[in-house]
C-alpha positions as CSV (number, residue, x, y, z in Angstrom):
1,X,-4.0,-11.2,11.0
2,X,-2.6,-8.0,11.4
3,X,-2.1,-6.8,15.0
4,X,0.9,-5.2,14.9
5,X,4.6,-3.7,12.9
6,X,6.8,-5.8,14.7
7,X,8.7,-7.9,13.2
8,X,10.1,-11.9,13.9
9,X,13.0,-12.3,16.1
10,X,14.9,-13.3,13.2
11,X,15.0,-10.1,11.3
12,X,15.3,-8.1,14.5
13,X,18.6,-9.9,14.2
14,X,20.1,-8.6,10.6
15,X,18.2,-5.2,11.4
16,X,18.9,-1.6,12.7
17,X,17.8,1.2,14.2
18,X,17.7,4.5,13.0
19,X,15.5,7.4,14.2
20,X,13.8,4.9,16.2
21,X,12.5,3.1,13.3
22,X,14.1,-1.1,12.6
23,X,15.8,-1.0,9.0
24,X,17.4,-3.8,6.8
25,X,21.1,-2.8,6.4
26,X,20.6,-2.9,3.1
27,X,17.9,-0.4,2.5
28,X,19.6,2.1,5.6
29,X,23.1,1.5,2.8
30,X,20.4,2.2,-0.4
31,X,19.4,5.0,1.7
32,X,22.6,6.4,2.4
33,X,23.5,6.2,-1.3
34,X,20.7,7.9,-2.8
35,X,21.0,10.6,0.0
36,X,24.6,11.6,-1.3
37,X,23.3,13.2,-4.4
38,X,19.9,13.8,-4.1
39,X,20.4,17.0,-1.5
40,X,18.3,15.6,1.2
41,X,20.7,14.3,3.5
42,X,20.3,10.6,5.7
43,X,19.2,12.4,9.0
44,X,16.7,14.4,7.3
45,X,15.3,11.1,5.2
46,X,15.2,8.8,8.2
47,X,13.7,12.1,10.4
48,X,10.9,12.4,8.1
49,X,10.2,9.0,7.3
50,X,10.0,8.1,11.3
51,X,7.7,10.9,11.4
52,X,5.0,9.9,8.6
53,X,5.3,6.5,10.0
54,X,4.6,7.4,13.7
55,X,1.7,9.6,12.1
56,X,0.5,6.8,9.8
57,X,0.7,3.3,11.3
58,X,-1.5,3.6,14.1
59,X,-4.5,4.6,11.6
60,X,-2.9,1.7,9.1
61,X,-3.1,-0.5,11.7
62,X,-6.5,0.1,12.3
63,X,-7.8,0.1,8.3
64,X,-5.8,-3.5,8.6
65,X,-7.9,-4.6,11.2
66,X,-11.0,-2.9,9.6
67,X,-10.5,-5.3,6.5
68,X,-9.8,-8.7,8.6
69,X,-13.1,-8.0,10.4
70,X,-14.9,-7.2,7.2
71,X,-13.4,-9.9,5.1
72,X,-14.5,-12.7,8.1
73,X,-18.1,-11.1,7.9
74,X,-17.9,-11.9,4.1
75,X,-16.3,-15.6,4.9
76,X,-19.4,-16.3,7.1
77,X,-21.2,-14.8,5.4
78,X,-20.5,-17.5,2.5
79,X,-19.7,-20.3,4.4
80,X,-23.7,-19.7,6.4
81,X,-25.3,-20.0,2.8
82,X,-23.2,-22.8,1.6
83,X,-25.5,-24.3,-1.2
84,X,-28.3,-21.7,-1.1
85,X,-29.2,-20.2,-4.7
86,X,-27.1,-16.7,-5.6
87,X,-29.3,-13.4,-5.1
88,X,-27.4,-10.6,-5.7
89,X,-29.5,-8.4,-3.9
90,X,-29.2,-9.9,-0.8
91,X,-25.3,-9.5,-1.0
92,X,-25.3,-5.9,-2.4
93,X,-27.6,-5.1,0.8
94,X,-25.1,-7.8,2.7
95,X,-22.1,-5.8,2.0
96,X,-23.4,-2.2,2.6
97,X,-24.6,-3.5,6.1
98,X,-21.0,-4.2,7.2
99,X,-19.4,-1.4,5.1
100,X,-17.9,-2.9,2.4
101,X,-20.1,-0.9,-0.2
102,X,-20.6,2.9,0.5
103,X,-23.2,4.7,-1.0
104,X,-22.3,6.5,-4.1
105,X,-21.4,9.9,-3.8
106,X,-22.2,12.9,-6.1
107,X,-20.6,14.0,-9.2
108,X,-16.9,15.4,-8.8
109,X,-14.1,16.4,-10.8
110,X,-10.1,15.8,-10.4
111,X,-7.8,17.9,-11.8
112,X,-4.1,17.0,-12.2
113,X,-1.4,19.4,-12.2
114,X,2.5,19.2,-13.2
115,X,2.1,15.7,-15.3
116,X,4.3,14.9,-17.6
117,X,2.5,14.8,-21.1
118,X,3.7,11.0,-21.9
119,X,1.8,10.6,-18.9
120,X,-1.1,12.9,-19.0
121,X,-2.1,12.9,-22.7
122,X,-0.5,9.9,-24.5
123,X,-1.7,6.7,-24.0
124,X,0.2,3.6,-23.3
125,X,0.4,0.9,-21.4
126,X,1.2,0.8,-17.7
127,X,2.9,-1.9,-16.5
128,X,3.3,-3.3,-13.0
129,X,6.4,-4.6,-12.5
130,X,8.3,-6.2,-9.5
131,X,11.0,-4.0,-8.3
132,X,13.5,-6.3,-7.5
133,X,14.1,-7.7,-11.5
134,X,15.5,-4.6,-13.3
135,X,15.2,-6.3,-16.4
136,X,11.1,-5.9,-15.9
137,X,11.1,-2.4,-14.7
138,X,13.3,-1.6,-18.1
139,X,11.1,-3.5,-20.5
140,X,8.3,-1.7,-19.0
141,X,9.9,1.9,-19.0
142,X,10.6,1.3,-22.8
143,X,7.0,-0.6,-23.8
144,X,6.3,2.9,-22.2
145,X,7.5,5.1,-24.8
């Protein structure tokens, strides 16, 4: 369940602080790295990145709880008509109640701006890769183009 950003004693241990916000060593050194050439300096990364976060986690914090509540309404939901035939319906009408479903809103449009054409215009695949293995990131920047 998700009741808070804190974070095991344990990693408290191996951690710091900077601009009031616990970091790994390694991504404050990854940080400090990138910062050196990218003309954003540390201060001004960390500053900025405290602030989104002290403007963003509460209302995180409260979608997080949003989805445990909902996803137990689904569970007993389930687990109450164990064995009962499927009517799909019901579970439509089910999942609108608790606010899973919205109601479909009106036609719109989105219009994209400053998108690369490879991106934009040429179709390809788009991987998902994890970003720890640089081998995948890579293979999937070159199945790319």
């Amino acid at each position: 369940k998700h009741t808070e950003f804190k974070h095991e004693e344990t990693v408290k241990m191996s951690s710091q602080t900077v601009h009031g916000l616990t970091v790994k060593p390694e991504l404050a050194a990854a940080v400090s790295k990138i910062a050196k050439g990218s003309g954003i300096s540390e201060d001004q990364f960390w500053s900025t990145a405290s602030a989104l976060f002290s403007t963003f986690a509460p209302k995180n914090l409260a979608l997080l709880k949003k989805r445990d509540s909902i996803q137990a309404q689904i569970d007993a939901y389930h687990l109450e008509r164990a064995g009962q035939p499927w009517d799909a319906s019901e579970y439509a009408a089910f999942l609108a109640q608790i606010g899973y479903l919205a109601p479909r809103g009106g036609a719109f449009q989105i219009d994209t701006q400053n998108v690369d054409p490879e991106i934009a215009s040429t179709p390809g695949p788009q991987l998902v890769v994890p970003v720890d293995n640089a081998r995948y990131a890579l293979n999937a920047a070159n199945a790319r183009w």
